[in-house]
C-alpha positions in Angstrom: 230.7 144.4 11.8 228.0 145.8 9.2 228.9 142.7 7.4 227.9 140.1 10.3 224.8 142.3 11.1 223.8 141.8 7.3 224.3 138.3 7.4 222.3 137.6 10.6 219.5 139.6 8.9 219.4 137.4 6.3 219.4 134.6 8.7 216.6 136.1 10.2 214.8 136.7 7.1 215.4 132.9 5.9 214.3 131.4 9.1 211.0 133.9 9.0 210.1 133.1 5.6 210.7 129.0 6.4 208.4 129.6 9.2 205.5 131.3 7.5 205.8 128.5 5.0 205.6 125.9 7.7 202.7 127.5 9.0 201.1 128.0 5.4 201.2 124.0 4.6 200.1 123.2 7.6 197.0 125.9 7.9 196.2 126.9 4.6 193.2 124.7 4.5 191.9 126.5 7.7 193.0 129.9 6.7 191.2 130.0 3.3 188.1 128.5 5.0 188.2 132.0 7.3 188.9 134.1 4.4 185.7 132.3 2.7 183.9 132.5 6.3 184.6 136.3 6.6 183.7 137.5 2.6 180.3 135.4 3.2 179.2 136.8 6.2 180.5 140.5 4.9 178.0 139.9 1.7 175.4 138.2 3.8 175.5 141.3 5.7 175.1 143.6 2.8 172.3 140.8 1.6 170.0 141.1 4.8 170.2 145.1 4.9 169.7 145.5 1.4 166.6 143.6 2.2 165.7 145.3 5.2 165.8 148.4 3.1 163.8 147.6 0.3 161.0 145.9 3.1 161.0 149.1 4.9 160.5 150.7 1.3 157.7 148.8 0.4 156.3 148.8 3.5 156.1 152.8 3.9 154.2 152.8 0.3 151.9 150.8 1.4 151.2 152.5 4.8 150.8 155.4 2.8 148.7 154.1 0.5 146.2 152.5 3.5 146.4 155.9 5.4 144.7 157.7 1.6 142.2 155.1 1.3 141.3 156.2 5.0 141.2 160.0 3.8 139.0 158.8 0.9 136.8 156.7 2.8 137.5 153.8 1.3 137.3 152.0 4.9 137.2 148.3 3.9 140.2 148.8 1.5 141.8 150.5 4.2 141.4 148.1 6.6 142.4 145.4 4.2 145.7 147.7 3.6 146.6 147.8 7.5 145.8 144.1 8.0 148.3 142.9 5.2 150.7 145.3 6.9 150.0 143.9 10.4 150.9 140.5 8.7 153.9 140.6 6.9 155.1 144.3 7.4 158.4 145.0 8.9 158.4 145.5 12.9 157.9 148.8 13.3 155.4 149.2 10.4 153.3 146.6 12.1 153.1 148.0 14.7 152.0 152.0 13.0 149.7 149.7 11.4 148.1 148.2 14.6 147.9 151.6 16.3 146.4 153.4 13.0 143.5 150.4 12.4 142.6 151.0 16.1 141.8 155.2 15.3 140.2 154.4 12.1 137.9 151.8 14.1 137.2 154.5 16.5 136.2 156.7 14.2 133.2 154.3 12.8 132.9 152.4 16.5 134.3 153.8 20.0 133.8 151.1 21.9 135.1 148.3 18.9 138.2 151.0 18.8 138.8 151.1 22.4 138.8 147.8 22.6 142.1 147.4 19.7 143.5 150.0 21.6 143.0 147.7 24.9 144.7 144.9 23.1 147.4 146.7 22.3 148.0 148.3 26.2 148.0 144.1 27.0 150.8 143.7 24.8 153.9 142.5 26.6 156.2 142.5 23.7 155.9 146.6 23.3 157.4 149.3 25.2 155.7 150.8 28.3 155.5 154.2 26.6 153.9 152.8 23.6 151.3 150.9 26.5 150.6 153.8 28.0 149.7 155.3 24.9 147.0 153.0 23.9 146.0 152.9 27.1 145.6 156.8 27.2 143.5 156.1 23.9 141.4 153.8 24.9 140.4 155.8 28.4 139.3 158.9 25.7 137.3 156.8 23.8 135.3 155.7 26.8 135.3 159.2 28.8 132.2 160.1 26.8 130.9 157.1 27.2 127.8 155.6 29.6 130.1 153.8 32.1 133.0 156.2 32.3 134.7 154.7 35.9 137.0 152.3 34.5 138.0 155.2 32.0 138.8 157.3 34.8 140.7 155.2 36.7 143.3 154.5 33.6 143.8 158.2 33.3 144.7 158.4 37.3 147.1 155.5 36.8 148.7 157.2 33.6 148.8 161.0 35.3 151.1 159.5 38.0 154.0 160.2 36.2 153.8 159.0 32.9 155.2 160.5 29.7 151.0 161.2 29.2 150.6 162.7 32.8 150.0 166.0 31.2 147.3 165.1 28.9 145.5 162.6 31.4 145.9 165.3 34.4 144.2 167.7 31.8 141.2 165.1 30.7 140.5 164.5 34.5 140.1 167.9 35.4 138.1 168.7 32.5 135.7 165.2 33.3 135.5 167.1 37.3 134.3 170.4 35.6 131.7 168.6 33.8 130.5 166.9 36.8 130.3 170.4 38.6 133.6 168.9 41.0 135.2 172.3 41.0 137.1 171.2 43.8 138.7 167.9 42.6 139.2 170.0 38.9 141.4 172.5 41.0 143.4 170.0 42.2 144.2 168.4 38.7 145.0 171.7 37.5 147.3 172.4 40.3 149.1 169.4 39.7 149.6 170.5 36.0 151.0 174.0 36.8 153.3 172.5 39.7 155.2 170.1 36.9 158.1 172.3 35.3 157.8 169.6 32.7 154.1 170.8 31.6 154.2 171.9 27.9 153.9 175.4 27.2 150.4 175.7 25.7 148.7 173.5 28.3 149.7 176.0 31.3 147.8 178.8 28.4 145.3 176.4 28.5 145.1 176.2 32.3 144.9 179.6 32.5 141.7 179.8 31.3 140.4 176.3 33.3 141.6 178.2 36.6 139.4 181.0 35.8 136.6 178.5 35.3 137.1 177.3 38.9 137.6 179.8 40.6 134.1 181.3 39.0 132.7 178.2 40.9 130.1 177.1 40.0 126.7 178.8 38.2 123.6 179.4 39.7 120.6 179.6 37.4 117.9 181.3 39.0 114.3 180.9 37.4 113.2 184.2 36.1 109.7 184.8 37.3 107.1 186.5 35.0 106.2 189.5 34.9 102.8 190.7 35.9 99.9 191.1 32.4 99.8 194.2 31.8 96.1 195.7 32.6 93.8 196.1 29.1 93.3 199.5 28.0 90.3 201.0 28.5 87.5 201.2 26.7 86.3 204.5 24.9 83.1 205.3 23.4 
């Protein structure tokens, strides 16, 4: 018995082996073309994030390098810095490129920075939280500004639930208080101590706008004079 099992597992063996060797001579062009496929793409893999990494290398020098010329004052090299980077940078550092141009226009030109920040709000390609963010930038740039309307009605869009509701609920109330709306500034604050999401050091903040409002208003009376005081008199 142990003897026929032995021989029908060398049978098996045999007929396996004869098989595999069909299947070699009649794939082995095909299989070594896979092998060749897979080691390529495997090291043209490793190629492209080798290259990635080294981009993304370079790439944070350089932002680094634009953002000291910008501490330094240096504004056209700067400028020169984050347009290169805009250009040819990887992805993201494009885009930290775009968004840090736009603040260093600000700084020398509001309304020419407000404007890069609109650009980058019209931006289909980016994320709606990075859209809301220049839109929230460009609405503080213009607060201050002579026509401040348009301003105000991006920070009422973005305070309707936004990941920037907090700061835009803030900048309206604040706009209300300088208009002497103590009304319509209460109601922005209310809304910011109602959210349970509201960061910890605007409801300190708030604290202090609520005691603003409900001071209401002051009333600055004109002082009158006083009556002149009668000369002395006169002794001979």
């Amino acid at each position: 018995m142990a003897e026929n099992n032995e021989f029908l597992r060398e049978v098996d063996e045999d007929y396996r082996r004869d098989r595999i060797l069909q299947i070699w001579k009649r794939y082995s062009g095909v299989i070594i073309a896979l092998a060749v496929l897979v080691v390529a793409g495997v090291a043209g893999w490793r190629y492209w994030q080798n290259q990635q990494r080294v981009a993304a290398e370079t790439a944070s020098v350089q932002f680094d390098d634009a953002n000291r010329l910008a501490r330094d004052g240096k504004v056209t090299d700067a400028d020169k810095a984050f347009d290169a980077l805009e250009a040819q940078g990887p992805a993201g550092y494009r885009l930290l490129a775009r968004f840090r141009a736009a603040a260093e226009t600000s700084k020398r030109d509001p309304a020419a920075g407000a404007a890069e920040f609109d650009t980058l709000a019209g931006d289909t390609g980016l994320g709606d939280g990075l859209r809301d963010l220049a839109r929230l930038r460009a609405a503080l740039l213009r607060l201050d500004g002579p026509n401040p309307d348009p301003a105000l009605a991006n920070l009422q869009g973005l305070a309707a639930g936004t990941p920037f509701r907090h700061t835009a609920r803030e900048m309206l109330g604040l706009a209300a208080l300088k208009k002497g709306d103590y009304e319509e500034a209460g109601r922005w604050f209310d809304q910011i101590v109602a959210d349970p999401d509201t960061p910890r050091n605007l409801r300190e903040r708030i604290e202090v706008y609520a005691a603003i409002v409900a001071g209401g208003p002051v009333t600055v009376t004109e002082a009158k004079p006083e009556p002149a005081a009668p000369p002395p008199p006169i002794t001979r």
